[in-house]
C-alpha positions, 0 to 999 in steps of 0.5 A: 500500500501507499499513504498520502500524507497530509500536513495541516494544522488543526486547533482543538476543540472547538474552534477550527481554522482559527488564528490561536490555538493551533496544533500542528498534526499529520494526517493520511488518507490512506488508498491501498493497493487495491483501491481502498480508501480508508483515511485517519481523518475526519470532519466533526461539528461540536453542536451550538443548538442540537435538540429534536428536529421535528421536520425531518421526524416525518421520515426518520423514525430512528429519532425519539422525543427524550421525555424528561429532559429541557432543550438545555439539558439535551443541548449539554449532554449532546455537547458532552458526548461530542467532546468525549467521543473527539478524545477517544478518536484522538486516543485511538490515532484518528485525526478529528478536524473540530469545527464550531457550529455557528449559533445563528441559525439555530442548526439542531442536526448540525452534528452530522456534517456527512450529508451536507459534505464530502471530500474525495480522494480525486481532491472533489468536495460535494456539498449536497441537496437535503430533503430539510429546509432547517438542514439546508442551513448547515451548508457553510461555504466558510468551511469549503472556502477554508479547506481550499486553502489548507488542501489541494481541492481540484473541484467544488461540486455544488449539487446542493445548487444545481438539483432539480427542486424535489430532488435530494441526495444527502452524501453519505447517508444517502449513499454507502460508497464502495471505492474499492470496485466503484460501488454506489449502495443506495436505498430508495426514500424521500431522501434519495434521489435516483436521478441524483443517484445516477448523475453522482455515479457518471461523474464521479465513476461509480455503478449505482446500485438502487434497492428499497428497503424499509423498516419493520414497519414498512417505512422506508429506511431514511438513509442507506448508511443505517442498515448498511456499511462497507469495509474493506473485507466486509459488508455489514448488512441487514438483509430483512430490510429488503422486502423484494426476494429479486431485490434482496438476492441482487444485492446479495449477489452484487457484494458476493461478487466483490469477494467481501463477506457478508455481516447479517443484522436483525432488526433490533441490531440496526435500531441499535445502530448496528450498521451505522459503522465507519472504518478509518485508520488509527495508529500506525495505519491500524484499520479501526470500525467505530461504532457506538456503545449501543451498536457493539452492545447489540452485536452477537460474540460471532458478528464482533469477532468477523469485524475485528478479525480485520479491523480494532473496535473505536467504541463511543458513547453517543445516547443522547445524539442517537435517540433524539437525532436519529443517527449514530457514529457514520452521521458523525464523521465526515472522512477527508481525503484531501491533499495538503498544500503544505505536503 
């Protein structure tokens, strides 16, 4: 394999791209040889104002009304796992990127940046189309701007401008990438445009690859990320998702194809957040699955020994952040794979 090292400055928290408080930190996205890319770098916003969000409520049902709890109190509690989850990535030689979220407008899902932006290993960055009026507000140019100043960005995708009014594509929740063999998972809901789907994989080179999938109830699944991930040997998966045997049987095949081995969930694994899972390299290179504590909780002895005969677990507590946001350790992390101008 080869690394691409990255060299950046990076504060801590919470402030980033600020003129004090700096630290001098390396980076690597890391692209094997045989094109997986797996990066120790990560993008995360410590929220200002994270609470329930009523509107995206209507097609999340992940997310929960915490009974008992103020505003103010869910607030500091989400702020606290935030910051606890930052010190174990760190601990673990995950490099975390933190940025502030601005306090006005009030953004309460602000903490899950991977639907808003991605960065890609071509030096691409997207910033994407969300079904949410209150989630478009998280968009914020200032953070692209600054990360073409302190990395090599041969282009700035703004499909959140150009998609068609009523289309939504929201990064990689709506999308679990393959890089390895140029694969687009992508589960149809009011969140995931197939139109968008397909424009993303012409452009950037991908094969879409487009099933429905809905929970026990027979919602459909807001977002692919949820109930699938992708490793570098593995495909984490619930399969009873996929109501259609011809569906389901594809996309068995599909992954059978890819040589990876499949990692079966149940329902109540993946409303534990179970295949809400990110590989990323730690130290010396070590590739790492972080979960959080209810995921790993949820996970049978056999299923945790498949993950970690490849990977190190990253394990983190986030209960407030999943039961009241609805998303989970993925939703976090926004991966950078990015080339310093510094070298």
């Amino acid at each position: 394999m080869y690394g691409l090292h990255v060299q950046f400055l990076v504060p801590g928290i919470p402030r980033l791209f600020g003129r004090r408080d700096r630290r001098h930190v390396t980076a690597k996205s890391k692209i094997f040889s045989n094109n997986i890319a797996m990066t120790n770098c990560v993008l995360m916003i410590r929220p200002a104002n994270f609470g329930f969000n009523e509107e995206t409520a209507g097609s999340n049902v992940f997310q929960q009304e915490m009974s008992g709890a103020d505003a103010m109190a869910i607030s500091s509690r989400a702020v606290q796992e935030f910051d606890s989850a930052v010190t174990t990535l760190r601990a673990a030689g995950v490099q975390v990127i933190v940025v502030e979220d601005s306090p006005d407008p009030v953004k309460t899902d602000a903490v899950f940046p991977n639907n808003w932006i991605s960065t890609h290993p071509d030096g691409t960055v997207i910033t994407w189309p969300m079904a949410s009026s209150s989630r478009r507000q998280e968009i914020r140019a200032d953070i692209v701007e600054e990360l073409q100043d302190q990395f090599v960005v041969t282009d700035w995708w703004r499909l959140h401008e150009e998609a068609p009014d009523g289309q939504f594509l929201e990064g990689t929740g709506s999308l679990v990438l393959d890089h390895e063999h140029r694969l687009a998972w992508a589960c149809h809901s009011p969140r995931t445009s197939q139109a968008l789907v397909n424009q993303f994989c012409d452009r950037m080179g991908f094969q879409p690859v487009l099933f429905d999938a809905t929970d026990r109830q027979g919602t459909p699944i807001y977002h692919t990320n949820v109930m699938m991930a992708v490793t570098g040997r593995l495909v984490v998966i619930c399969l009873d998702c996929i109501a259609d045997q011809t569906q389901r049987d594809t996309v068995v095949q599909r992954i059978q194809a890819t040589g990876k081995s499949i990692v079966e969930l149940t329902w109540p694994q993946i409303e534990a957040f179970a295949g809400n899972l990110l590989q990323v390299a730690g130290e010396n290179d070590q590739p790492c699955v972080v979960m959080s504590s209810a995921a790993r909780r949820a996970l049978h002895p056999q299923q945790l020994r498949k993950i970690e005969e490849e990977s190190e677990i990253i394990e983190l507590a986030i209960p407030t952040l999943e039961t009241c946001g609805g998303g989970s350790v993925r939703c976090l992390l926004a991966e950078i794979y990015l080339q310093s101008r510094n070298g």
